[in-house]
C-alpha positions as CSV (number, residue, x, y, z in Angstrom):
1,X,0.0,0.0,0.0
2,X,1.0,3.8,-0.5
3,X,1.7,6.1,1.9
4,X,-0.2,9.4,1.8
5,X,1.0,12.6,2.1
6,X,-0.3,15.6,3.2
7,X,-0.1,17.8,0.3
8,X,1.8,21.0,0.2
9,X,2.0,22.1,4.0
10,X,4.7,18.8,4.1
11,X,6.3,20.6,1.3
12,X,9.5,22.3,3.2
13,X,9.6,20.6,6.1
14,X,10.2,17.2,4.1
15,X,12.6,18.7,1.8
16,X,14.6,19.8,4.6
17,X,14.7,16.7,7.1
18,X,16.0,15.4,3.7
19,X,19.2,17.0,4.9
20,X,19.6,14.8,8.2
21,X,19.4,11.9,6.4
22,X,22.9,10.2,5.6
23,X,21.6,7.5,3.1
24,X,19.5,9.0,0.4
25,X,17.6,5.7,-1.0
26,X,16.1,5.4,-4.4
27,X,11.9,5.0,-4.0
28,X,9.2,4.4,-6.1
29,X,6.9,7.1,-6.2
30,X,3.3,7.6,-8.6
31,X,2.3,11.3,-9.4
32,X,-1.8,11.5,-10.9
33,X,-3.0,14.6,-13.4
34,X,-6.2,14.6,-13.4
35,X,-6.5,17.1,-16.1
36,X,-9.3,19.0,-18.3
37,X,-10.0,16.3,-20.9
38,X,-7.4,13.2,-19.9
39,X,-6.4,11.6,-16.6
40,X,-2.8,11.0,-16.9
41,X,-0.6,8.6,-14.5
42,X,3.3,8.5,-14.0
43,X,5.4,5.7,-12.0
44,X,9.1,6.2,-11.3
45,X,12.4,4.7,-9.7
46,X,14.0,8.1,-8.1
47,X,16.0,9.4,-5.2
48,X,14.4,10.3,-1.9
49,X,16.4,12.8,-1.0
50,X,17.2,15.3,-5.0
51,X,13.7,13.5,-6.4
52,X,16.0,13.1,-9.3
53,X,14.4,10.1,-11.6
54,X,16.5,7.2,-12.7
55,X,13.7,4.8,-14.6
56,X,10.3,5.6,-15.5
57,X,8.2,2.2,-15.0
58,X,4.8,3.2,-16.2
59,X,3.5,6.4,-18.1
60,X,-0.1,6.5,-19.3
61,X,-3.5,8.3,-19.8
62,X,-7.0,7.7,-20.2
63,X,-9.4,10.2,-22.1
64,X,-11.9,11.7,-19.8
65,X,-13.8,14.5,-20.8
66,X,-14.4,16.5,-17.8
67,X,-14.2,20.2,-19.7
68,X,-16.7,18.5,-21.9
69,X,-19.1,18.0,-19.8
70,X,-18.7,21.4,-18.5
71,X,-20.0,23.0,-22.0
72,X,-22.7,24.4,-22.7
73,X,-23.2,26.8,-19.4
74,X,-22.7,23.5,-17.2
75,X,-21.8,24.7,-13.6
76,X,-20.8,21.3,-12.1
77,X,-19.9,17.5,-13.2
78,X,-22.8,15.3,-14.0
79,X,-22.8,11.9,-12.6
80,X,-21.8,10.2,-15.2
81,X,-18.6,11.9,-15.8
82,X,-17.7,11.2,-12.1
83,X,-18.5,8.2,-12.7
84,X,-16.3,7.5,-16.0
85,X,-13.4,9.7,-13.9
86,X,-13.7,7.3,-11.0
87,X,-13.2,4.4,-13.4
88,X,-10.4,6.4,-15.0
89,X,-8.5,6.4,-11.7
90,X,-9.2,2.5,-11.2
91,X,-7.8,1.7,-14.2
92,X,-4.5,3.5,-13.8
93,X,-4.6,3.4,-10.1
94,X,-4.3,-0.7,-10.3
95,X,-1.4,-0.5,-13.2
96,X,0.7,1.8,-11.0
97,X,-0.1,-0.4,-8.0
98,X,1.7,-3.1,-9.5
99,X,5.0,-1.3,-9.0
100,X,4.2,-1.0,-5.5
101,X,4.7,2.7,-5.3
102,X,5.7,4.3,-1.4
103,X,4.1,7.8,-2.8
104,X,1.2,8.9,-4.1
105,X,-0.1,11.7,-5.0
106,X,-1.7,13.9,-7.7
107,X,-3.4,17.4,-8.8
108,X,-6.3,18.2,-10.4
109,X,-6.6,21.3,-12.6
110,X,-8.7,24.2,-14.6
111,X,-12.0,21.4,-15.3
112,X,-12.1,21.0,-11.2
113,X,-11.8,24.6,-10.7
114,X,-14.5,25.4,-12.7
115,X,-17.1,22.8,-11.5
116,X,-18.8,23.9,-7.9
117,X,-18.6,20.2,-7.2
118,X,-15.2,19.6,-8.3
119,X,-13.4,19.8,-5.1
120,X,-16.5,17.6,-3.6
121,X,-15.5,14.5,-5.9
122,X,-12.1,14.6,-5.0
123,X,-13.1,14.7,-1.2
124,X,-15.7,11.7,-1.9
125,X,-12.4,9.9,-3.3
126,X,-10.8,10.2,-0.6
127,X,-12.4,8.9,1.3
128,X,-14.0,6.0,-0.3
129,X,-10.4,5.4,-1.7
130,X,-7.6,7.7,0.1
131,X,-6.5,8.7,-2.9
132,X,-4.9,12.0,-1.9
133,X,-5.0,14.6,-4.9
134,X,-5.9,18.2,-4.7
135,X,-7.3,21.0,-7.2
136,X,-4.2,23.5,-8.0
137,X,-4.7,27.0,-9.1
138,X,-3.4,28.2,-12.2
139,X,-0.5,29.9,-11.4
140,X,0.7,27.0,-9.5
141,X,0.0,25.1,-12.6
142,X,2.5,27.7,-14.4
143,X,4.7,27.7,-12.1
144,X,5.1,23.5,-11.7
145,X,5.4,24.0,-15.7
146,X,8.1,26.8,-15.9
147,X,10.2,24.5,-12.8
148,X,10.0,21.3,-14.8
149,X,11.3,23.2,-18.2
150,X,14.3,24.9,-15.8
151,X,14.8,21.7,-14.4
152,X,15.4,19.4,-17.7
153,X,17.1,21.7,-20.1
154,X,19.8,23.6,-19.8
155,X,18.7,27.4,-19.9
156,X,22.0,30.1,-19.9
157,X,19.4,32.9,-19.5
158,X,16.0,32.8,-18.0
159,X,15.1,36.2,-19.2
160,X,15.0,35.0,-22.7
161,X,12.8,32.1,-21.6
162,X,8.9,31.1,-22.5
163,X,7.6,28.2,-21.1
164,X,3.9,27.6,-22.9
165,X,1.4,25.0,-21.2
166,X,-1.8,24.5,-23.4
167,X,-4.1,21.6,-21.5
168,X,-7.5,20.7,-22.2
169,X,-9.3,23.7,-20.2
170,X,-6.2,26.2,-19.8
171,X,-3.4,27.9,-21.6
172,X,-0.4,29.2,-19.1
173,X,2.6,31.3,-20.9
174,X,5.5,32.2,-18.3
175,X,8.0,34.6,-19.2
176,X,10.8,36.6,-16.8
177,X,10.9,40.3,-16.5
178,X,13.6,42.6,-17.1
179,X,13.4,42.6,-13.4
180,X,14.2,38.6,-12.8
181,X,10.7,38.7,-11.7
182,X,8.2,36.0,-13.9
183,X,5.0,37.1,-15.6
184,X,2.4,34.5,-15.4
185,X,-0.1,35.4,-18.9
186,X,-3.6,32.7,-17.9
187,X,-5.9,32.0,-20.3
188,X,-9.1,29.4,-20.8
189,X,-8.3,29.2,-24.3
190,X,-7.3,25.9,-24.5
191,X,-8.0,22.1,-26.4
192,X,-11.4,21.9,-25.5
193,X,-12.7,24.9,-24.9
194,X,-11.7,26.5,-28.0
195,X,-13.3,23.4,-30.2
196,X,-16.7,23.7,-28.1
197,X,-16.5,27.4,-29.5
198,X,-16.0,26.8,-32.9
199,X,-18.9,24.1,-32.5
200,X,-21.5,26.8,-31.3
201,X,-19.1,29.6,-33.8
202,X,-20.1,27.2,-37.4
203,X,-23.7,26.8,-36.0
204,X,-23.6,23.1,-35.8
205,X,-26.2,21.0,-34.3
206,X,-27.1,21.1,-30.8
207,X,-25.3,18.5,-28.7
208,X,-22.6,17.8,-31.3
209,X,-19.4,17.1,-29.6
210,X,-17.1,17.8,-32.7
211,X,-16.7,20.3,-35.5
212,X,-15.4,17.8,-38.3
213,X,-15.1,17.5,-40.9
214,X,-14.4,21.1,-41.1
215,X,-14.5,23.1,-44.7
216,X,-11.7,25.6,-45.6
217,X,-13.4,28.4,-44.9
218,X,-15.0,27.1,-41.8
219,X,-10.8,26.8,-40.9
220,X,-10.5,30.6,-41.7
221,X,-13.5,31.5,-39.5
222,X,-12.1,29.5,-36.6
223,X,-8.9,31.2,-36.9
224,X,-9.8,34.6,-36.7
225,X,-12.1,33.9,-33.7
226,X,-8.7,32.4,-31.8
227,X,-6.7,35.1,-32.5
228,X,-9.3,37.7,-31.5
229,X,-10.2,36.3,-28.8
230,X,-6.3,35.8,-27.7
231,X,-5.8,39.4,-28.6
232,X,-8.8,40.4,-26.7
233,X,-6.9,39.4,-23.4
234,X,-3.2,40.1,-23.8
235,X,-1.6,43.5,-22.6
236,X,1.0,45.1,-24.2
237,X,3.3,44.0,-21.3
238,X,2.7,40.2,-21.7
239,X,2.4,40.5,-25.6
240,X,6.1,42.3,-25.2
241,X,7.9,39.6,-23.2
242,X,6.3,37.4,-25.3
243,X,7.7,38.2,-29.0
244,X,11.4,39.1,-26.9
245,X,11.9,35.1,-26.0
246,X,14.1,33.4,-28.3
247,X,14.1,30.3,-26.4
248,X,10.0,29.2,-26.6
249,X,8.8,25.4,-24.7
250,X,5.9,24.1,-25.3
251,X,4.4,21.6,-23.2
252,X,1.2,19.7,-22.0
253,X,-1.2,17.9,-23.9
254,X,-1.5,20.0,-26.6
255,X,1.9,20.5,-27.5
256,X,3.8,17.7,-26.8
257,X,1.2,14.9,-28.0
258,X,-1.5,16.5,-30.1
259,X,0.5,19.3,-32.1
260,X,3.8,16.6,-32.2
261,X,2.2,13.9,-33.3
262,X,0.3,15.4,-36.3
263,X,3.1,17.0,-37.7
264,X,5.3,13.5,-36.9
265,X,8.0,15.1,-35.0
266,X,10.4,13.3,-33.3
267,X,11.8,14.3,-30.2
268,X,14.0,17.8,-30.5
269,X,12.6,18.7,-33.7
270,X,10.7,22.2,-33.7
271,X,6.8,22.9,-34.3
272,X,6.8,25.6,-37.6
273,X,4.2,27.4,-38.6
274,X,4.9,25.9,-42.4
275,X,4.3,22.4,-40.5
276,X,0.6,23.4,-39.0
277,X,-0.6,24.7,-42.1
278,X,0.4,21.7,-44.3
279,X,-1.5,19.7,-41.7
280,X,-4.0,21.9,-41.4
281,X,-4.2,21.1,-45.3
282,X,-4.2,17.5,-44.7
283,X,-7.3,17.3,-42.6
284,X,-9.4,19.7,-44.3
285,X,-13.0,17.5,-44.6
286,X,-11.9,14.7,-42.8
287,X,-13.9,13.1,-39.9
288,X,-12.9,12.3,-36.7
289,X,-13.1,8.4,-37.7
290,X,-10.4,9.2,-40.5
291,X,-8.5,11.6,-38.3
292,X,-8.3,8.6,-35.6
293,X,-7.6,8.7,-31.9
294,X,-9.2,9.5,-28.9
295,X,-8.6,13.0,-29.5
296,X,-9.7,13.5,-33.0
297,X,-12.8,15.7,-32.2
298,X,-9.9,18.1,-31.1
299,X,-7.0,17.7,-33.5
300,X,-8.0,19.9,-35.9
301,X,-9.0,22.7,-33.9
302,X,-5.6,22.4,-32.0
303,X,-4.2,23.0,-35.3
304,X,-5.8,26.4,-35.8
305,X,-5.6,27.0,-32.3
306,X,-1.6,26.9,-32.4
307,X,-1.9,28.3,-36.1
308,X,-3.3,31.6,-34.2
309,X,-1.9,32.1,-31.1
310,X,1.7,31.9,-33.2
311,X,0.5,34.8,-35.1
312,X,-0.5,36.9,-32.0
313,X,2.6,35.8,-30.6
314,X,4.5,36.7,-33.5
315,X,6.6,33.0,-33.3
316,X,7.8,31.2,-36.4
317,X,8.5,27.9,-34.3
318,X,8.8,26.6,-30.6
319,X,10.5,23.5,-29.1
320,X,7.6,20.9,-28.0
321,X,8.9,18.2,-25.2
322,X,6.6,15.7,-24.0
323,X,6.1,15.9,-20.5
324,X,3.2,16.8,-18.3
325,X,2.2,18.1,-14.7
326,X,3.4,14.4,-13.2
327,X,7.0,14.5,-14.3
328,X,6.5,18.3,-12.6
329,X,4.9,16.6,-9.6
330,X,7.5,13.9,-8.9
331,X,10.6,16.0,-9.5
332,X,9.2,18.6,-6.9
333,X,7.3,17.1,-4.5
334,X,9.2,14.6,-2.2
């Protein structure tokens, strides 16, 4: 069985008994993202005492749209979404299980916010199951991005630094000032909410859960309603620091599985704008049967999402990794 932490109150005080410790063992450890439209799971070998990771053992997901079922002026989950979430967590909570894991623990992020009975499911887990996860706002949601990216890659100057997280329900874009303080730009334009907009934005029927197949100038519609509504909420400030990065990292669902994938980048190779709109191309009146995936109801529109917001943002091409909130979790929380 796992042992439970108490979330973030544990946070300092564990890192620093750490200190007192002579031996610094390896453990296994199993960080949860319950996110806006997937539930994502992470298992690892790493050390106690740097959380340094050695071997990943299990890294998965299961589709589950909770953003989804949000739409349409929803203010909380329906049952059957808790439902389908709880089954979500079985399922991945028995595969980690298997690697005995002495931690556990996990976040939930902008789908929870949202619903007035999000923080109510994850109580009613608890204690049916003790599985200890807890909503996260967005700027801690940033800021666990922004950590990860200056954790793995070797960045000579932060200042020049833009670490972009696009989820299901929630865009983050961190960027440093001049005065080595961070700007943290939020948005809810994200996977799912932006498709549910271009669903109600091309008038189709009532209850359909995807746009496809999409004409071309359905595409250019959608488009122009991302970047206005993108320009609609950026100030000068944030739209400044943004086109001064040279170094851009995109990362979360979006980027580093959607976007990649599509394009059929390998690992290192940069997203271009030239790429997008030759797959934007590609899918042009395709359904999501011939697009394929559990995420074909949002492929499309993440293309023209991407498509826009690199215009607003005035970028030519950004560096996806793929990584998410648990590889955050389990390098930062001990």
């Amino acid at each position: 069985m796992f042992r439970i932490l108490t979330f973030w109150p544990l946070l300092l005080f564990l890192s620093h008994g750490c200190t007192h410790v002579q031996t610094c063992p390896d453990e296994v450890a199993a960080a949860f993202d319950i996110g806006s439209g997937s539930t994502k799971v992470q298992v690892v070998e790493r050390n106690s005492c740097s959380l340094k990771i050695s071997q990943t053992l299990l890294k998965t997901s299961i589709a589950v749209g909770y953003a989804q079922d949000l739409s349409s002026g929803k203010k909380a989950f329906s049952q059957k979404i808790v439902l389908q979430g709880e089954q979500a967590l079985k399922n991945l909570m028995k595969k980690s299980l298997v690697y005995h894991p002495e931690k556990v623990f996990g976040v939930a992020t902008q789908a929870f916010r949202q619903a007035k009975n999000g923080a109510k499911v994850l109580e009613n887990w608890h204690h049916r199951y003790g599985w200890p996860f807890k909503i996260i706002d967005q700027r801690k949601e940033a800021m666990l991005a922004y950590e990860l990216v200056v954790l793995k890659l070797d960045v000579p100057d932060e200042k020049k630094l833009m670490v972009w997280d696009i989820g299901g329900g929630s865009q983050q874009v961190v960027t440093m000032n001049k005065n080595k303080t961070l700007n943290i730009f939020k948005s809810k334009l994200a996977a799912v909410t932006f498709k549910n907009k271009v669903i109600e934005l091309l008038q189709r029927p009532s209850g359909t859960l995807s746009p496809n197949p999409m004409k071309l100038p359905e595409i250019g519609q959608s488009l122009e309603l991302a970047r206005n509504i993108i320009r609609s909420e950026l100030n000068p400030d944030v739209l400044n620091n943004i086109k001064s990065s040279e170094i851009v990292i995109g990362l979360g669902g979006v980027h580093g599985a959607s976007i990649k994938n599509q394009l059929g980048l390998q690992d290192g190779e940069r997203i271009t704008l030239e790429g997008i709109e030759r797959a934007i191309m590609e899918r042009i009146g395709l359904s999501d049967d011939q697009i394929g995936g559990d995420y074909a109801s949002t492929d499309l529109t993440n293309l023209i999402l991407i498509k826009g917001l690199m215009l607003e943002y005035d970028l030519k091409s950004y560096t996806p990794i793929s990584t998410s909130l648990t590889e955050s979790l389990l390098r930062q929380i001990p």
